[in-house]
C-alpha positions in Angstrom: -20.1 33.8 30.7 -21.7 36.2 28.1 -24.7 34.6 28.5 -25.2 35.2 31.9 -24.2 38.9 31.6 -27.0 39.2 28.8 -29.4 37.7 31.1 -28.6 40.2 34.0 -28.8 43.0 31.3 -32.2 41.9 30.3 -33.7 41.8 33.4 -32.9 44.9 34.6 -34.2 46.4 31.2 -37.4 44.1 32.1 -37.5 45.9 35.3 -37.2 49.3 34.4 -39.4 48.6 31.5 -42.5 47.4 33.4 -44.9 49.5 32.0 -48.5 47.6 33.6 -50.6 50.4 35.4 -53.1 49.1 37.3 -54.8 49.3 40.7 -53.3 48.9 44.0 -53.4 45.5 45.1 -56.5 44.7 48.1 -55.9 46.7 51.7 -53.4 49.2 49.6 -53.9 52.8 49.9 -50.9 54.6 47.9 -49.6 55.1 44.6 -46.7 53.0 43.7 -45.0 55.9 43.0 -45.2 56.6 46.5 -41.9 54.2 46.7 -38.7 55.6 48.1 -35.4 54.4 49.1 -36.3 54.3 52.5 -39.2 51.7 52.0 -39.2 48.6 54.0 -40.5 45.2 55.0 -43.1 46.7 56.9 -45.2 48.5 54.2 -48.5 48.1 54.4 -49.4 48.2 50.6 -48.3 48.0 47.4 -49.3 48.5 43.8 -50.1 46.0 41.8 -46.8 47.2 38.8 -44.4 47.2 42.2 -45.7 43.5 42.9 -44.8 42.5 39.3 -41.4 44.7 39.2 -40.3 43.3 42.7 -41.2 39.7 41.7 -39.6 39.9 38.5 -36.7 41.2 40.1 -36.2 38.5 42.7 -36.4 36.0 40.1 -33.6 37.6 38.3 -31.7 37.7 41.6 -32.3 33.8 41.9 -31.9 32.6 38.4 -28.7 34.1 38.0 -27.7 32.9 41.2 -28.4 29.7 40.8 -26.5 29.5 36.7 -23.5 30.9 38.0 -23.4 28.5 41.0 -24.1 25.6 38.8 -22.3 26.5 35.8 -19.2 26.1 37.2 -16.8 23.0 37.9 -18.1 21.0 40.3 -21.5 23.1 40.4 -23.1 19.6 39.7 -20.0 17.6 41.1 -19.9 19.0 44.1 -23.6 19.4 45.1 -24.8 16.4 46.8 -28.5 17.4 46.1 -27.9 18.3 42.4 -24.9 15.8 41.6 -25.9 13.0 38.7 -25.8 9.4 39.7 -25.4 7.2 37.5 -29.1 6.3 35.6 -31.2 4.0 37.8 -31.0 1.1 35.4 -27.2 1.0 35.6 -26.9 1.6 39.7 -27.2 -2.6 39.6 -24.1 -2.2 36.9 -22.2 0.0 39.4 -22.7 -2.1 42.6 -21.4 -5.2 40.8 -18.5 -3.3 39.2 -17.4 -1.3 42.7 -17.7 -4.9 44.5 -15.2 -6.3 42.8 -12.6 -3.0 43.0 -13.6 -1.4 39.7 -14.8 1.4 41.4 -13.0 4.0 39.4 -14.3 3.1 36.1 -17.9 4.5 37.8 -16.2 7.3 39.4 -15.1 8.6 36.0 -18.4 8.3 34.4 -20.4 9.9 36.8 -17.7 13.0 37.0 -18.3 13.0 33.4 -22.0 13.3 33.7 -21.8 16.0 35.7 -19.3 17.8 33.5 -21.9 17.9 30.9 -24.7 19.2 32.9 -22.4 21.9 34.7 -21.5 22.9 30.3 -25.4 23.3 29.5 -26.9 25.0 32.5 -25.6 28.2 31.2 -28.0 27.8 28.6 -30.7 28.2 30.2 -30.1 32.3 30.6 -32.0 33.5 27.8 -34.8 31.0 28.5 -35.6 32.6 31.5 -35.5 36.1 30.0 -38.1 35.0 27.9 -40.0 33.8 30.1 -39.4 36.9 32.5 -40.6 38.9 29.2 -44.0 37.5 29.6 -44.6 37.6 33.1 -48.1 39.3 33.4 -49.1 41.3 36.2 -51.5 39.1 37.4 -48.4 36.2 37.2 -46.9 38.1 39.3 -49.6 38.8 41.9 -50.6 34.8 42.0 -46.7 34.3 42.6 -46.3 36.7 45.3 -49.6 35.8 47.2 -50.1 32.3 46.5 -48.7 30.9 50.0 -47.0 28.3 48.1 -42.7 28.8 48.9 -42.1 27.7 45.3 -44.8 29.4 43.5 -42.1 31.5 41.0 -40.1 27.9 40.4 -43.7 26.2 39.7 -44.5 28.8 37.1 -41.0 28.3 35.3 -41.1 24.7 35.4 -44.6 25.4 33.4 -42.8 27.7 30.9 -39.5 26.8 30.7 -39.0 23.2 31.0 -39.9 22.3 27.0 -37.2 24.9 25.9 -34.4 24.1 27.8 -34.6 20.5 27.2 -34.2 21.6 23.6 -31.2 24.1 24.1 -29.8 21.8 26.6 -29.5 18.5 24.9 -27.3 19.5 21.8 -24.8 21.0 24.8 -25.0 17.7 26.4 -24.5 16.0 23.3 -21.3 17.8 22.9 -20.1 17.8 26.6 -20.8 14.0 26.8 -18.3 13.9 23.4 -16.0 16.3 25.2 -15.6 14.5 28.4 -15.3 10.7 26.9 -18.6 9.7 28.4 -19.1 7.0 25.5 -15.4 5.5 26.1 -16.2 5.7 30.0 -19.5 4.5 29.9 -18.4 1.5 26.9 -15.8 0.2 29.6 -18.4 0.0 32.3 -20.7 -1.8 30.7 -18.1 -4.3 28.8 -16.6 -5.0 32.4 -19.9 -5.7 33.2 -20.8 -7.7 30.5 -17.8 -10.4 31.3 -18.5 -10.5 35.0 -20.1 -14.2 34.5 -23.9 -14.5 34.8 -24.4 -11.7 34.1 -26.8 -11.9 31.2 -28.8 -8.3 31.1 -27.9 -6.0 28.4 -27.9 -2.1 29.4 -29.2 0.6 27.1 -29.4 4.3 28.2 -30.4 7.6 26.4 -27.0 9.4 28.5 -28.5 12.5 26.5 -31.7 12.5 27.5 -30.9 11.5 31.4 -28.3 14.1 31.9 -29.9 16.7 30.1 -33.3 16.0 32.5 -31.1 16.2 35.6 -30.0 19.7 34.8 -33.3 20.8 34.2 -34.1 19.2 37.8 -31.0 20.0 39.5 -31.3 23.4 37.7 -34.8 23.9 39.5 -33.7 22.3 43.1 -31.7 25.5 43.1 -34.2 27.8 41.6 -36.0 26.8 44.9 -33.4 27.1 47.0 -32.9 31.0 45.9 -37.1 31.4 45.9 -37.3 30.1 49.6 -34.2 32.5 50.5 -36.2 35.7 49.8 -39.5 34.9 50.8 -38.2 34.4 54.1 -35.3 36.9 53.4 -32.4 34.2 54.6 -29.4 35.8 54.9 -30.6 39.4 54.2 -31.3 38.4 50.6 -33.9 41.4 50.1 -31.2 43.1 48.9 -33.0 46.1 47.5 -35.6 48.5 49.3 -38.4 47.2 46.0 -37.6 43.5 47.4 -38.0 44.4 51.1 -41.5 46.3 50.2 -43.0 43.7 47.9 -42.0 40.7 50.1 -42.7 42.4 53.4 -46.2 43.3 52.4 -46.4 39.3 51.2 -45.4 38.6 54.8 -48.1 40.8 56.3 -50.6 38.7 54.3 -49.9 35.8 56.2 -50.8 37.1 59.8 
């Protein structure tokens, strides 16, 4: 779990470091150094640095969230929205092999599948520092006021997606080794192969499709911790910068 205590450490140098000083955002009328302990969703303005240090700090309040709950067994496993299936191209393989009581054989390569993605996800910490790292003010502002609920996921899928494909797919690789996906995924499709008729030969980058599904399932739950601030689910402003920022995003909706 270094990797995930790094990225927390970075992003709270990235928010203390935040060293944009611009103009107050429109309809403000104080200094962002105005901001106390006591500020709350119902401020009426903010500057333009707070917007960028409160977005950037509920991203790093959702990112980590969403690797530690992922990176875990059973993070993809035990997700119905995020677990991996096996490829489209093989489901036809699967149906045939669970119809006549070879079930199991599936079962073990789809736990596999997931095994892999639940080993790489952690990987995707010091991507998302990066990209934290170059989060402009303006970023920022465009995420907070947008009106889209997944603006912040939207802007790392832009950034992001390229480099973890590359840092996840070697972990794959591995984890697909680790957990006997060939041997699992060799006896489903030689079962296959003797069921008569059958006639269809199967070929699947396992790689490539697991490592995609991370990314995806990776950002499903990147979403998932977006959403929960903007509408502050659960009390998940957690700090008085969040409630300020995200309040004053709320008031520019009405």
């Amino acid at each position: 779990m270094n990797t995930l205590k790094l990225f927390s450490l970075a992003s709270c140098l990235l928010f203390f470091t935040q060293c944009d000083t611009l103009s107050q955002l429109p309809g403000s009328g104080t200094s962002g150094s105005a901001t106390s302990s006591s500020s709350s969703s119902s401020s009426s303005s903010v500057s333009s640095s707070e917007a960028a240090s409160g977005i950037k700090q509920a991203l790093s309040q959702g990112l980590d969230r969403s690797i530690k709950s992922l990176s875990v067994t059973d993070g993809f496993l035990g997700n119905a929205a995020v677990k991996i299936l096996m490829p489209p191209e093989a489901q036809k393989v699967e149906s045939a092999l669970r119809g006549i009581g070879l079930g199991s054989l599936c079962d073990n390569l789809i736990q596999s599948l997931n095994r892999a993605a639940e080993s790489a996800v952690s990987e995707a910490a010091p991507v998302f520092v990066s990209a934290l790292s170059k989060l402009t003010i303006r970023d920022a502002t465009n995420i907070l006021l947008s009106g889209q609920q997944d603006a912040a996921t939207q802007f790392f899928k832009r950034t992001t997606t390229d480099e973890l494909a590359s840092r996840f797919s070697p972990i794959v690789e591995g984890a697909l080794g680790k957990h006997n996906v060939a041997q699992y995924w060799n006896a489903v499709v030689t079962r296959y192969n003797q069921i008569p008729l059958v006639n269809e030969k199967i070929e699947t980058d396992l790689t490539k499709y697991v490592t995609g599904k991370a990314i995806d399932g990776l950002f499903l739950k990147v979403a998932q911790e977006e959403l929960k601030i903007r509408d502050n689910l659960g009390g998940s402003r957690t700090t008085p910068l969040l409630q300020k920022v995200f309040g004053y995003a709320d008031q520019q909706k009405n």
